[in-house]
C-alpha angles and dihedrals in degrees: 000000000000122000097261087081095054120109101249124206118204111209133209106164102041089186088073099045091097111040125162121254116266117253108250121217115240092235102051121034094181094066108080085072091065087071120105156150119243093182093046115128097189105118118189118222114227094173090120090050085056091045093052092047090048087067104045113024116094111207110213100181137228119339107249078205079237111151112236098238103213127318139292119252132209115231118266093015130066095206134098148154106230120139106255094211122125095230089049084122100048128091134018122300132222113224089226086155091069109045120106140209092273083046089067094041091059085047094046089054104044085051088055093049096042085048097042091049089092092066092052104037116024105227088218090068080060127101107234086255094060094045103050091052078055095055101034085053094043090053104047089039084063102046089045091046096040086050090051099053091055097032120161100066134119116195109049097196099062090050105107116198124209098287091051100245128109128279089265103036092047120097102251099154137045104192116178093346092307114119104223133196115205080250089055089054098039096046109009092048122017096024090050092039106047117040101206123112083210084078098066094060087069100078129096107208084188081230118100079244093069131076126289113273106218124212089246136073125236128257148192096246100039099048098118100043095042096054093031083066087049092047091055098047096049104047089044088054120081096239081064107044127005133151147221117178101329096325109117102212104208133178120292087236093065088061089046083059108036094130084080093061102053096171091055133223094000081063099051085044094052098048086049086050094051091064103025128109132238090274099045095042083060090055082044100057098038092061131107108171130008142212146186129276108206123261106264096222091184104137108258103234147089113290105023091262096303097121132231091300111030105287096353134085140229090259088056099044104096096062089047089060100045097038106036123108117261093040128271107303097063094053093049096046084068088050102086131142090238104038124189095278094045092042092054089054095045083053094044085048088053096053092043085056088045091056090044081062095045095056100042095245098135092060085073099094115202126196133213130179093231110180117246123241087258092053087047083065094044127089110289092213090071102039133111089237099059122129097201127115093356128108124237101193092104105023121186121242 
C-alpha cells in the first residue's frame, strides 16, 4: 500500500507528537478515552478517507417523506429483489456490488493505520474536535470494511461474524489496549464523552435505518456543518420522524440515546424541531408522547444486498462467465454495473428528483457553513465548526 493511503498527522507543536497512555482505571476500562487536551494543535488528516467515499458513496438526496407504492417489475418475471421497506429510498448507498479485491485491501489498510493511530499519537494529547472526527471515521471505516468482506448479504443484523455475535456487538477494534465493539464506541465512548444529540448523526449503521453516510470524512474543524446536514436530513425523512394520532414515531436510535434528552420526551421534541421542516415541525408541535419506529436493518447499498449478478459478486464474476449454462454471453449480459435492483432504485431516486420539481421544493435554498478545504487543515479549536463548549440542545439548522 503506498504512502498516499496512510493516515497522515500534521504537527504544530512537535513537542506533543509522542505522549504516554493514559493510565486506565480498573473499574472502568472506557475512561482513559475522556481524557484531552483543549490547547492541543495536532490536527489528523482524513483527506484519503474523502477521497474513498467519493468513490463509493451514491447520494440520493433528501427524502420528499413520499411512501414507495409497490415495487417495480422487470419486464417477462414477477420476481425481484427490491427491498420492500418503506424507507428503501431514503439515505446514501454504498456501491458494494463494484468493489473489487484491491478495493478491500485498500479498506483493510486504511482500517490498520486509523487503528493503529493511538500507538503513534495518544488521543489524550487530542483536543475533543479532533477526537470525535477519530472515532466518527473509525467507526464507519470498519462497518464499511467488515460488510465488504461478506458482501453479498441483506439483513445486517442476522450476519454473524467469527465470535458469533452481530456486526455491532462483536469486538472489531483494540484501541490503546482496550478491546472495542462498534456499540462500545458509539455509546460507551462517544455517547458518554460528548453531550451533544448532533453526534449521533455521524454513524453509518450500514442499515437504511440508520443515519445518511455522506462522501466526505469527518474532521475536527467541520464537525457542526457536516452533522448538522446529516441532522436535518434524517429527522425530515420518514425513517426519522414519522406520526400516528398525536404520537410522534421517531427513530429507534433516539431511544438508544435518551440520556441526551433528560426532560424526556419535551427535549426530544425541542432538538427534532430545531432541524425539521415546515411539514415535519407541524407533526412536532402537535405531539404529546412519543415511540419508537423499528430499526430498518435493511443493508444500505445498492442492490439490497443481491450482489452485482444476482447473488454474485464482481470477485466471483469471471467463473460465472466461463463455467454458466448457456455459454458465456448469457452470464455476462446479468453482470452489469447497475444491475436490476440498483437500477430500480436509481429509477425510484430520480422520481423522487422529478416530484421535488414539480413542487417547487428545490427553489427552497439552504445554507450551510461547510469548511473549506483550508479550514479543514486550521486548528479545529478555533473553527466555526467546533462542537466544543457549546450546547446542542437547540442546534441551529
Amino acid at each position: 500500500m503506498t504512502q498516499g493511503w496512510r493516515v497522515f498527522v500534521l504537527i504544530a507543536a512537535v513537542a506533543a507528537f509522542i505522549a504516554p497512555a493514559a493510565a486506565q482505571g480498573p473499574a472502568d476500562r472506557f475512561g482513559r478515552f475522556a481524557e484531552h487536551d483543549p490547547d492541543s494543535e495536532i490536527v489528523l488528516d482524513f483527506s484519503v478517507w474523502t477521497e474513498m467515499l467519493r468513490a463509493i458513496v451514491y447520494d440520493v438526496g433528501m427524502s420528499d417523506r413520499y411512501i414507495p407504492k409497490g415495487r417495480i417489475i422487470e419486464t417477462g418475471s414477477r420476481v425481484t429483489g427490491q427491498s420492500t421497506s418503506r424507507y428503501r429510498t431514503e439515505g446514501n448507498r454504498v456501491i458494494f456490488h463494484l468493489l473489487e479485491d484491491f478495493h478491500l485491501e485498500a479498506l483493510s489498510a486504511y482500517r490498520a493505520d486509523l487503528t493503529a493511530l493511538p500507538d503513534q499519537v495518544s488521543l489524550a494529547r487530542l483536543n475533543k474536535d479532533q477526537q470525535l472526527a477519530y472515532w466518527l471515521n473509525l467507526h464507519n471505516v470498519i462497518v464499511i470494511d467488515e460488510i465488504a468482506k461478506r458482501y453479498p448479504m441483506r439483513a445486517l443484523n442476522r450476519v454473524r461474524m467469527d465470535d458469533g455475535e452481530i456486526l455491532h456487538d462483536s469486538v472489531v477494534a483494540t484501541i490503546e489496549g482496550v478491546p472495542l465493539t462498534l456499540t462500545d464506541i458509539r455509546n460507551n465512548i462517544v455517547g458518554r464523552y460528548w453531550d451533544t444529540p448532533l453526534a449521533m448523526y455521524g454513524f453509518y449503521y450500514g442499515a437504511i435505518g440508520g443515519p445518511s453516510l455522506q462522501a466526505r470524512a469527518f474532521t475536527g474543524s467541520s464537525l457542526r456543518p457536516v452533522l448538522s446536514r446529516n441532522a436535518r436530513e434524517y429527522v425530515n425523512a420518514l425513517r426519522g420522524v414519522e406520526n400516528s394520532e398525536y404520537t410522534l414515531r421517531v427513530s429507534q436510535i433516539y431511544f438508544d440515546n435518551q440520556r441526551l434528552f433528560p426532560n424526556w420526551p419535551e427535549d426530544l421534541f425541542a432538538h427534532l424541531d430545531a432541524f425539521a421542516d415546515e411539514d415535519v415541525s407541524a407533526l412536532v408541535e402537535t405531539a404529546d408522547r412519543v415511540r419508537a419506529i423499528p430499526f430498518e436493518w435493511d443493508i444500505a447499498d445498492m442492490t439490497n444486498g443481491a450482489g452485482e449478478c444476482g447473488g454474485g459478486i464482481r470477485r466471483n464474476v469471471q467463473q460465472d462467465i466461463s463455467s454458466g449454462p448457456g455459454g458465456g454471453a448469457a452470464s455476462l449480459a446479468s453482470c452489469t454495473p447497475l444491475p436490476p435492483t440498483a437500477r430500480n432504485l436509481t429509477i425510484e431516486v430520480q422520481q423522487r428528483r422529478l416530484r421535488l420539481i414539480r413542487d417547487g421544493a428545490l427553489g427552497r435554498v439552504v445554507i450551510t457553513d461547510v469548511a473549506t478545504e483550508d479550514e479543514d487543515h486550521s486548528r479545529s479549536g478555533g473553527a466555526s465548526g467546533s462542537l466544543v463548549g457549546q450546547s446542542e440542545r437547540e442546534p441551529e439548522g
